[in-house]
TORPA-790756 format. One record per residue (C-alpha): residue number from 1; residue in one letter; x, y, z. Coordinates in steps of 0.2 Angstrom, whole numbers. Layout:
// residues N
REC  pos  code     c1     c2     c3
REC  NUM     a      X      Y      Z
...
END
This chain:
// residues 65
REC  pos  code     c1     c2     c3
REC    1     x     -2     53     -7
REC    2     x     10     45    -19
REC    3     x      2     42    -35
REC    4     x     -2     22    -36
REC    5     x      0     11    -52
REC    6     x    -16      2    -55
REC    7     x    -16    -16    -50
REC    8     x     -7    -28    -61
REC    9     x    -20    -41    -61
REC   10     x    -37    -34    -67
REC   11     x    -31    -13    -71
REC   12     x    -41     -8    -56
REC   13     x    -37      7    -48
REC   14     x    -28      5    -30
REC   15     x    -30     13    -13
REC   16     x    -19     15      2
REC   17     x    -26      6     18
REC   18     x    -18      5     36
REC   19     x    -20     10     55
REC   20     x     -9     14     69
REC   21     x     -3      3     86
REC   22     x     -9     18     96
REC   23     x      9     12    106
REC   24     x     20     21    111
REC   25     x     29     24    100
REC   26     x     18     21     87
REC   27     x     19     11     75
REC   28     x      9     13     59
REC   29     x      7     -3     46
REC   30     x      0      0     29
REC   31     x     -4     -8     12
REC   32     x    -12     -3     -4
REC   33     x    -24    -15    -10
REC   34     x    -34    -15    -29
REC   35     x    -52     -8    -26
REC   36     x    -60    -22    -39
REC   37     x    -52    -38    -36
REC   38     x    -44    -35    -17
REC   39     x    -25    -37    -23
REC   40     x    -15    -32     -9
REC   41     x      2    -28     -9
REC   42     x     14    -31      7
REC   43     x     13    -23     23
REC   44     x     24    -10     30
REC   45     x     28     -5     46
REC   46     x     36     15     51
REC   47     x     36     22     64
REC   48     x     25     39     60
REC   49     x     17     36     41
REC   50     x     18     19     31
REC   51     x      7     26     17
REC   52     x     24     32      7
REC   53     x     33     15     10
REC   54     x     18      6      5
REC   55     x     16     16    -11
REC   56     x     35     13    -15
REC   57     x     31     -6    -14
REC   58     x     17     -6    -23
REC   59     x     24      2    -37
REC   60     x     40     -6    -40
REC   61     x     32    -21    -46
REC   62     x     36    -25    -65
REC   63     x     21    -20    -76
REC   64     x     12    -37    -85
REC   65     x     14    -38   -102
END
């Protein structure tokens, strides 16, 4: 796994979350999320592994101040 910034609301650390359609083909949809105050970032769809694309998101956020 990508390497996650922590969140930009409390500095918590953050955690990659997501399942699979079980269609096929299968679609997988991910997010990361903040493991103390439950900020999620946006959800991502790919068709084999979303964990990569949602790290990407996640990360290119601008740092707070």
């Amino acid at each position: 796994m990508s390497d996650l910034k922590p969140c930009p609301f409390c500095g918590g650390a953050a955690f990659y979350r997501g399942w699979s359609t079980g269609d096929k083909p299968s679609k997988a949809i991910g997010w990361v999320q903040c493991q103390i105050c439950s900020a999620k970032g946006p959800s991502v769809q790919d068709d084999d592994n979303a964990e990569p694309a949602a790290a990407a998101v996640w990360n290119l956020r601008k740092e707070h101040p």
